[in-house]
N, C-alpha and C positions, 0 to 999 in steps of 0.2 A: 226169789229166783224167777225170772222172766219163762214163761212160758212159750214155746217153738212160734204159735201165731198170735202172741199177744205184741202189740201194735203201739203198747204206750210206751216203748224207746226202741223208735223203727232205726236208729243209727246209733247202734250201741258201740262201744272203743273196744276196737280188734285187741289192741295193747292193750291192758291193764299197767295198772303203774307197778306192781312186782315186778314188771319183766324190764324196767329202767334200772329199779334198784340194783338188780343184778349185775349191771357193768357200770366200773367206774369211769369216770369223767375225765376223758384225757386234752390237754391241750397239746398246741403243735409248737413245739420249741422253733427256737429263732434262727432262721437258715444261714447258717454259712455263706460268707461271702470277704470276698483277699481286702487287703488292706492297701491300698495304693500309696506313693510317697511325698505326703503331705508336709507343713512346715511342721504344725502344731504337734507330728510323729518324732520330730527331730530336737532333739535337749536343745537349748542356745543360751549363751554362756554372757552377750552383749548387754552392756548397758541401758539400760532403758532412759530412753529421751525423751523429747518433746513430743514424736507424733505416737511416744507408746500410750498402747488404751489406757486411760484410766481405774482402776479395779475399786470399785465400789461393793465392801465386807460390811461386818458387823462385826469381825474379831478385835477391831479396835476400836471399840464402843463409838461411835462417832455420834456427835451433838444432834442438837434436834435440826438444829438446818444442815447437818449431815445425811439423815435420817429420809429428809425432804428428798434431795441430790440422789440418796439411794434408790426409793422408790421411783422417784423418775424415772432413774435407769431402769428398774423393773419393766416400767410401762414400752419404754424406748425399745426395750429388745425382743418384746414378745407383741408389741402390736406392732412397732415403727415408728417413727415419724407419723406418716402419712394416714396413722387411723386413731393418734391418740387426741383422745377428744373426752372433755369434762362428763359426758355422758357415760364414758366406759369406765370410770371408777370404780374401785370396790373399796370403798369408805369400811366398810368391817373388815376386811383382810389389813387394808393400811393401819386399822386400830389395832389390831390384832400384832401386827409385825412388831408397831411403835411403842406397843407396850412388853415387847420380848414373849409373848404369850406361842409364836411361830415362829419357822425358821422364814432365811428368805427362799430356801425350795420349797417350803408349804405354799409361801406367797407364790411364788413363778406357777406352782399348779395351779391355783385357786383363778391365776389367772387366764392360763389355757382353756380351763375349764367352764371360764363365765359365760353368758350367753353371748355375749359380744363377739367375744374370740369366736364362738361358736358361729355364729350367722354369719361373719365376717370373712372366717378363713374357713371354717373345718366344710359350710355346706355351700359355698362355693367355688370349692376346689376339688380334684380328684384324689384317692388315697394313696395316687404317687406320687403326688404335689405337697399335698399338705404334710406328709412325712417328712419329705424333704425340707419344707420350712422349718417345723420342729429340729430336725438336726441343726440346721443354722442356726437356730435361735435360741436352744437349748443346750446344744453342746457344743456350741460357736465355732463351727466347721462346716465344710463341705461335705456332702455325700459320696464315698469313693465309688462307686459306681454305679448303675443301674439293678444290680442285683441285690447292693445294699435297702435302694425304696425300695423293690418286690418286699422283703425281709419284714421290714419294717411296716408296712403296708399289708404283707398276710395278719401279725398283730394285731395292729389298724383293725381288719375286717374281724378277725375271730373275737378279742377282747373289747371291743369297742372303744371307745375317745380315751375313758376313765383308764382303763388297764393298758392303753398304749401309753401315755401321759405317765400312769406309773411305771410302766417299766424302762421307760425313758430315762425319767430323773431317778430311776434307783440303781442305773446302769456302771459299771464298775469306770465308767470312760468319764462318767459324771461325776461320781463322786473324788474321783483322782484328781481333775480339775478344777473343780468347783467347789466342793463340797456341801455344808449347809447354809453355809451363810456368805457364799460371794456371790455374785450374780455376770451372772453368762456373758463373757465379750466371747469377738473374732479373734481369736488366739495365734498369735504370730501372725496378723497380717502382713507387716512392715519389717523387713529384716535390714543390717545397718548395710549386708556387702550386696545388696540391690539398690539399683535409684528407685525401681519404682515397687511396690508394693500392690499385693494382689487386692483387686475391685471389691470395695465392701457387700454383706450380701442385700441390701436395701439401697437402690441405686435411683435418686430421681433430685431433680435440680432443683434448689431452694434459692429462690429470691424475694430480695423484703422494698420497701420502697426506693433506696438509691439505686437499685438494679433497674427496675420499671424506671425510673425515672430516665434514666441513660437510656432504655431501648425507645423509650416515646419522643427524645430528642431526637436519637439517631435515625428515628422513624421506622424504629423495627418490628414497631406494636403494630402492626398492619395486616390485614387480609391480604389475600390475592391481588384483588382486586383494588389495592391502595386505599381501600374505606378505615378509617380508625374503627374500632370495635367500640361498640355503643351497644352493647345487648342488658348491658344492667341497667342503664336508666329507662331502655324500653320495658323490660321486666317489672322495675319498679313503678312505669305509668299503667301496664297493664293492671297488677295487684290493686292499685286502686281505682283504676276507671271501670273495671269488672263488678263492684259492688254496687257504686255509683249507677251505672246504669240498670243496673238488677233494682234498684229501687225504684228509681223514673221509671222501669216498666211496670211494676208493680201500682206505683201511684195512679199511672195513666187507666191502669185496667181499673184499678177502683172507682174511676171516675166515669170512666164510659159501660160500669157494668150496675151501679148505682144508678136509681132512678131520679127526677128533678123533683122536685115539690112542686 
């Protein structure tokens, strides 16, 4: 027992931990918020066609270059296109799926959850952004409103990345959909009695080289100022004239800092 002027815990805790134990740990349940009228709210009875998505399962065992085709799509829907790159594998999760040892909802966490995703999307975005992604890309919809990110976004801040990510995929709207073994599309984007069908939610223009080819004839690969664009071969004279002459200064100093015989 600490004596009134004894000085060897000049900051001692006003709290004691009895007085924690005493109330329990409440969280803040998920706020309410109206449903707007969406496609994917509406049954549809249409045949599915050509421009319908694709549904990549496991419920019908599919081959090993099924299996390939599937994880891709995993990769495809939770980073995109535009961030999936050899670096962001998770080589143990894909062994994990390939040997039925996971579902593909363990897979889809495991991949929210990697650092990748993490650097990529969760820490530079806001937690009304990056919510929002998640519902596109997890439960292949739109956000009905503004008050649905707030919702999703107080989770977000109270349970952190782990407990938002789970309550996502364990949400009744997920598993009704999806379940554990199909992997997340855009659900009714294409309806047969519209011509046109609503904007997918990763929107950006993919050209491979007969595209380039066609804008460099028609001379559309051009600056402002009618210069063709030449910054990668400068790039690549730099990269190596940069070392190069990092040596030749170095040699020269040797030589003028060295004495003669």
């Amino acid at each position: 027992m600490l004596l009134p002027h004894d000085f060897s815990n000049p900051f001692p805790n006003p709290f004691p931990e009895r007085c924690f134990r005493d109330y329990p740990v409440m969280t803040l349940p998920l706020l309410s918020y109206p449903l707007s009228s969406q496609n994917q709210r509406v049954a549809g009875y249409e045949i599915p066609g050509d421009e319908a998505p694709r549904i990549y399962t496991l419920d019908n065992l599919p081959a090993s270059t099924e299996m390939d085709e599937l994880i891709w799509a995993c990769y495809r829907q939770v980073f995109n296109e535009q961030q999936i790159l050899q670096h962001h594998r998770q080589l143990g999760l894909e062994s994990q799926l390939r040997n039925r040892q996971i579902t593909v909802r363990d897979f889809l966490r495991g991949l929210v959850l990697s650092d990748s995703f993490r650097r990529l999307n969760y820490e530079t975005n806001t937690n009304y952004r990056f919510a929002e992604m998640c519902i596109q890309r997890l439960l292949g919809r739109q956000v009905y409103d503004e008050r649905e990110k707030l919702a999703w976004s107080i989770v977000l801040a109270t349970k952190g990345l782990q407990g938002f990510v789970d309550q996502l995929l364990a949400s009744e709207e997920y598993l009704e959909a999806f379940g554990d073994n199909t992997v997340p599309y855009q659900r009714r984007r294409i309806l047969p009695q519209r011509s046109l069908g609503e904007s997918p939610f990763a929107r950006m223009a993919r050209y491979d080289r007969y595209h380039l080819n066609q804008l460099q004839a028609l001379g559309g690969w051009r600056s402002g100022n009618g210069v063709v664009d030449r910054s990668a071969k400068v790039y690549r004279r730099v990269i190596f004239a940069v070392p190069a002459l990092s040596v030749a200064a170095l040699i020269l100093t040797l030589v003028l800092t060295i004495p003669g015989n």
